[in-house]
C-alpha positions in Angstrom: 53.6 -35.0 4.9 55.8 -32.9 3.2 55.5 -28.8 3.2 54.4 -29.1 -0.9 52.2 -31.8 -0.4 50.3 -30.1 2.4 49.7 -26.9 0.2 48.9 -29.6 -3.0 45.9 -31.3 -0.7 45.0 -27.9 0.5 44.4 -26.0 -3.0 42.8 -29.1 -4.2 40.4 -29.2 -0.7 40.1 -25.5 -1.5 38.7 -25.2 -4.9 36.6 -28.1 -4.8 35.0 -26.0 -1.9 34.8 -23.3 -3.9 33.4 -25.5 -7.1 30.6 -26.9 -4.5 29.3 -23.2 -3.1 29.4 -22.6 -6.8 26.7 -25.2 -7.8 25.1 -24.3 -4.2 24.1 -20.9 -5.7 23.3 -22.0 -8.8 21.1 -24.0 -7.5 19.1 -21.2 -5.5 19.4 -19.2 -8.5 17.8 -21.4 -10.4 14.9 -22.6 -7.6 13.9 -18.8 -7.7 13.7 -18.5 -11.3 11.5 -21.9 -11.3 9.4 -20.2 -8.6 9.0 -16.8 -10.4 8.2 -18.9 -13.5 5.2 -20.9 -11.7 3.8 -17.2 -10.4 3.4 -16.3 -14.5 2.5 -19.3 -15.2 -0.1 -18.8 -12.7 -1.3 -15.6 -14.0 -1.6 -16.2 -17.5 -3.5 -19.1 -16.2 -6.2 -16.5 -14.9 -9.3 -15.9 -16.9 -9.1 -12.8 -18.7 -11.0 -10.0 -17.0 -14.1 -8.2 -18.6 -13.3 -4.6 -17.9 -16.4 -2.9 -19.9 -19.0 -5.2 -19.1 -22.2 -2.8 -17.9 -23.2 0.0 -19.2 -23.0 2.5 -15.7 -20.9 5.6 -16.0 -18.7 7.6 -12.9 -19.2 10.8 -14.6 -23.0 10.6 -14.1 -23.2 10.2 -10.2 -22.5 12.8 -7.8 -18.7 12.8 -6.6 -17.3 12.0 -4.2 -19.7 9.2 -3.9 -21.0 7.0 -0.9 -20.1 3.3 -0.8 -21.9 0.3 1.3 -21.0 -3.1 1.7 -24.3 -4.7 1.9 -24.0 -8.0 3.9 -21.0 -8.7 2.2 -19.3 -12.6 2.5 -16.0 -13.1 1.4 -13.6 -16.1 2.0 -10.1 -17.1 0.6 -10.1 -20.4 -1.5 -7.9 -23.3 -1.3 -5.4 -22.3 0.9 -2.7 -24.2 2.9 -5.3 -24.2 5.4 -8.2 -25.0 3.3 -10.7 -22.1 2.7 -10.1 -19.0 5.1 -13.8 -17.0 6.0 -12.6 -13.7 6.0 -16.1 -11.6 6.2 -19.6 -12.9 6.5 -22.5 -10.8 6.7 -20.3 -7.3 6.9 -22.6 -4.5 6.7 -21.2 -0.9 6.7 -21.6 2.6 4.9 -18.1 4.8 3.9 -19.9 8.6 3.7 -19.7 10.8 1.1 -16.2 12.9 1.7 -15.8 11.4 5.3 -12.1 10.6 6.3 -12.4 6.6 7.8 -9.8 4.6 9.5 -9.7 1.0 9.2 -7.4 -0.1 12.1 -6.9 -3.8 14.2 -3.7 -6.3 14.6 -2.4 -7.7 11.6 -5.0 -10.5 9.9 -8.2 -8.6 11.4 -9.1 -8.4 7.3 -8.1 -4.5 6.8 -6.2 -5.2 3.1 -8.9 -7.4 2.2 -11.6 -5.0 2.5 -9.3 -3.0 0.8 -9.3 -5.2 -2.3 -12.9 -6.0 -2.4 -13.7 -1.7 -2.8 -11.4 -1.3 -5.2 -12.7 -4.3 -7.5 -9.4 -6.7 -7.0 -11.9 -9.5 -4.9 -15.2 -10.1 -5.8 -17.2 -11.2 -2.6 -18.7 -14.4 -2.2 -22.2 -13.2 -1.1 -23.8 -9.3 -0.6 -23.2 -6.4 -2.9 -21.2 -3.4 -2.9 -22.9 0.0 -3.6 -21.8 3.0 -5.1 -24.7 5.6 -4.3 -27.2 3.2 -4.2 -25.7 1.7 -7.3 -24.8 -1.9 -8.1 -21.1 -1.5 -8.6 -21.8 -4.6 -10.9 -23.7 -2.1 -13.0 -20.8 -0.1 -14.1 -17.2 -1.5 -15.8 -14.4 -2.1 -15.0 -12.1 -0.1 -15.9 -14.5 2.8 -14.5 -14.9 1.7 -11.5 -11.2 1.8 -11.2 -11.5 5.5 -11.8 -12.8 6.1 -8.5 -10.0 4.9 -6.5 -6.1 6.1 -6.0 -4.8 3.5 -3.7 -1.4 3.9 -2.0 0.0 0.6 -0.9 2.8 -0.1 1.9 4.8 -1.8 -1.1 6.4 0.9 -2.9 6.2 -0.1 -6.5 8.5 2.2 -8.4 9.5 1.0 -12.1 12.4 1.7 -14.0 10.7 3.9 -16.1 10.7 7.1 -16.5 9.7 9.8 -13.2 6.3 10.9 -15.2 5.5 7.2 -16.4 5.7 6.2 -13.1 3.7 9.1 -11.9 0.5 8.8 -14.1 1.6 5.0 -14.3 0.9 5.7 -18.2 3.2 6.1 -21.4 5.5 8.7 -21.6 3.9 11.0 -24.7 0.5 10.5 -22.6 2.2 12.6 -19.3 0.9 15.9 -18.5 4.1 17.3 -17.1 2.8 20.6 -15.5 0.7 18.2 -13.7 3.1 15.9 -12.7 5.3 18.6 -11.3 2.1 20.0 -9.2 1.7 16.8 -7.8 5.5 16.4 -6.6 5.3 20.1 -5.0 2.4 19.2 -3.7 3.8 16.2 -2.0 7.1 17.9 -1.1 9.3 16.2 -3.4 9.7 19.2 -6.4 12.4 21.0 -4.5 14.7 18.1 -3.9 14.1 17.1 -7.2 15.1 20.3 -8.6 18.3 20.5 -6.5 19.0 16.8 -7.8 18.6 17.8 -11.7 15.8 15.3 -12.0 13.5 16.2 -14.5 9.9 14.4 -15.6 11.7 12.3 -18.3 14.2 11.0 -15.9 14.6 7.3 -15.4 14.1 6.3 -11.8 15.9 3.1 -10.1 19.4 1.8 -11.1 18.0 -1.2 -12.7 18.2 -0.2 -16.5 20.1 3.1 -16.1 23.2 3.5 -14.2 22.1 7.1 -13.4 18.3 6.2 -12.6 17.0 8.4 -9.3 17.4 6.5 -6.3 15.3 7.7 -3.3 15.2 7.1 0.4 12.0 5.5 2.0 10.7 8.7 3.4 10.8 10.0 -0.1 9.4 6.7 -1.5 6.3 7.4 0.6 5.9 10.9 -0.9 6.4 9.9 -4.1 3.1 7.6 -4.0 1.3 10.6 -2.8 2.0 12.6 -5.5 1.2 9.3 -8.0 -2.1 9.5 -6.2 -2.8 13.3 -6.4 -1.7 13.2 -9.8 -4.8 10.9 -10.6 -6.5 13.0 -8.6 -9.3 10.3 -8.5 -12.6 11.5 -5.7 -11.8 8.2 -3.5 -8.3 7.8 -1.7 -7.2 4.6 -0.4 -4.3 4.2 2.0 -3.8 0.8 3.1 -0.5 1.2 5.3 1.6 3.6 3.3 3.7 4.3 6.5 4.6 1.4 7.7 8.2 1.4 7.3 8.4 4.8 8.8 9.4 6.1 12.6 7.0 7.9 14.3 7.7 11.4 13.4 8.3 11.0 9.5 4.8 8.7 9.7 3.0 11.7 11.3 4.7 14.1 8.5 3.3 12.2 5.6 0.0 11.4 7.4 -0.2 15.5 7.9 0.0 15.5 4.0 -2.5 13.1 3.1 -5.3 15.1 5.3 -4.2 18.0 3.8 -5.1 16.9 0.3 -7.6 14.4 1.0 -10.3 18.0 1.5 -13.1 16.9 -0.9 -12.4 13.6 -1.3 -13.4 10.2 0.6 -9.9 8.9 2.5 -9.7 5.0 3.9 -6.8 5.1 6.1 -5.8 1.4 6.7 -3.2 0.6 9.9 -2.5 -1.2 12.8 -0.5 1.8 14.2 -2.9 4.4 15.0 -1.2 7.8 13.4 -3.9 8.2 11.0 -6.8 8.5 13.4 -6.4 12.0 15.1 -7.4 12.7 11.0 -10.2 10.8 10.8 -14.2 11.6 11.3 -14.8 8.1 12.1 -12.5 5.2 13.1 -13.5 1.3 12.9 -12.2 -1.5 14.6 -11.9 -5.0 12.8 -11.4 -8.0 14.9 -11.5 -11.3 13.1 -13.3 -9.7 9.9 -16.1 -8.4 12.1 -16.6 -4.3 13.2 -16.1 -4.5 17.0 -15.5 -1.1 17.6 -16.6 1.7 15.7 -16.8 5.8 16.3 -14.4 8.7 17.0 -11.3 9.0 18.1 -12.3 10.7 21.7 -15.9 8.1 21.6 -13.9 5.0 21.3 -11.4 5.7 24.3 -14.3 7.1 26.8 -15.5 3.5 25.9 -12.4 2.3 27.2 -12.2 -0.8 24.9 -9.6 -2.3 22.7 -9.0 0.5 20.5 -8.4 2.7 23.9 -6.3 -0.5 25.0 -4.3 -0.4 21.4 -3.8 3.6 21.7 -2.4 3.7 24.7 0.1 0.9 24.3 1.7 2.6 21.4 1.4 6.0 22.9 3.6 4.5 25.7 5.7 2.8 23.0 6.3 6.2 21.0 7.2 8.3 24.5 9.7 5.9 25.6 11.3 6.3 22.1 11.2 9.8 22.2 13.0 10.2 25.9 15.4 7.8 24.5 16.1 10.4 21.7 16.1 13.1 24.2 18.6 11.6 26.3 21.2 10.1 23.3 21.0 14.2 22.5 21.6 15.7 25.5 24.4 12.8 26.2 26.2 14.3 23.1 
């Protein structure tokens, strides 16, 4: 084989390569389009939720308000595993203005208890009580009043930085009150150093110059969303959990500081949040197995103690680590 004919077979072996990964990732392109198509499909499918049925009203109870799950049942239907029980019978009582932590290993039902207070799950069997109060009693769309719910998923849209913030049209934004809520979350000096202002647009995915921000400062911006609502029940199911140590001890700091007055569900399985809480409960397999304070449940010596000490362990062997990669330099 001649010199020419060797580069001739090559180009050819080449670009036909090229012309296969071409098709290859058009075709992954393409199955996730299909896929995102079949998740809107599968919404619109939903039956359109009655937001003002009953006739109960938020402003007429006294704030902030106890909630009781009243031998509450709730399973998950149809799933790869057939139906999943989640809760059965689950009793418990979240105080007026008391601080709670929800804490257990990943699946122990933490998010899903989540979602049945804030009205995204209805449960099977039991009610759920606001003050004594059928929360079937009041709508929708005022129940939802009650809750500002901080998520570990960091939804920021490329809007603009107040839309996002009151999570509301842009003529509707109360800008001193936006700004309050970034100072008050420690995000209105670095925004002012940046030149970002209320109306400007936040991730680069309609504006070439839309604010970027690091995860730290993610995390802060959801606590100002939520103290801009300003709403008497605060929900935090794993805000942190893409944060080390010390920048998830920071923010926690920061939600205590402006959950005063207000009912606070810290949700985790890492166990930063409970040195701020009045009470702590343990889930295991959607049941309460442990349940008290911080200092009750480790004189009990059971898993909770078992869980806190692990990851105290865990989070001293990072920090001499730390200590020793300064020194070294």
């Amino acid at each position: 084989m001649s010199a020419g004919e060797f580069v001739l077979y090559f180009g050819a072996i080449t670009g036909f390569s090229g012309f296969v990964n071409n098709i290859m990732s058009s075709l992954a392109i393409l199955r996730g389009a299909a896929n995102g198509t079949d998740y809107i499909r599968a919404y619109l499918d939903l039956p359109e939720e009655n937001r003002r049925s009953g006739d109960g009203r938020i402003d007429s109870i006294s704030l902030p308000p106890e909630i009781t799950f009243q031998h509450v049942g709730f399973s998950y239907q149809n799933t790869e595993e057939g139906d999943k029980t989640v809760f059965r019978d689950l009793t418990l009582t979240i105080r007026a203005g008391e601080k709670l932590a929800l804490v257990g290993a990943n699946g122990a039902g933490k998010t899903t208890l989540v979602k049945l207070l804030c009205g995204m799950y209805e449960p099977d069997e039991g009610r759920i009580l606001i003050n004594g109060i059928d929360r079937n009693d009041f709508p929708k769309e005022e129940w939802y009043r009650l809750f500002s719910i901080v998520f570990q998923e960091t939804l920021i849209l490329p809007f603009t930085v107040g839309e996002n913030l009151a999570m509301d049209r842009a003529e509707r934004v109360d800008e001193e009150k936006a700004w309050k809520a970034l100072e008050q979350a420690g995000l209105k000096q670095t925004f002012r150093e940046r030149g970002i202002h209320i109306r400007s647009y936040m991730t680069k995915t309609m504006m070439e110059d839309g604010v970027e921000l690091s995860g730290g400062q993610k995390q802060r911006f959801l606590l100002a969303r939520a103290l801009y609502k300003n709403a008497p029940v605060m929900v935090l199911d794993e805000p942190t959990a893409a944060l080390d140590p010390i920048a998830e001890s920071e923010v926690y700091e920061q939600y205590n500081r402006y959950t005063q007055g207000r009912t606070a569900i810290f949700i985790s399985h890492r166990l930063a949040s409970t040195k701020f809480s009045d009470r702590i409960i343990l889930l295991d397999d959607g049941e309460i197995a442990e349940m008290g304070t911080h200092e009750e449940l480790m004189r009990a010596g059971g898993n909770y103690a078992r869980m806190f000490e692990v990851q105290s362990s865990y989070y001293r062997k990072e920090a001499d680590v730390s200590t020793d990669s300064m020194v070294s330099t």
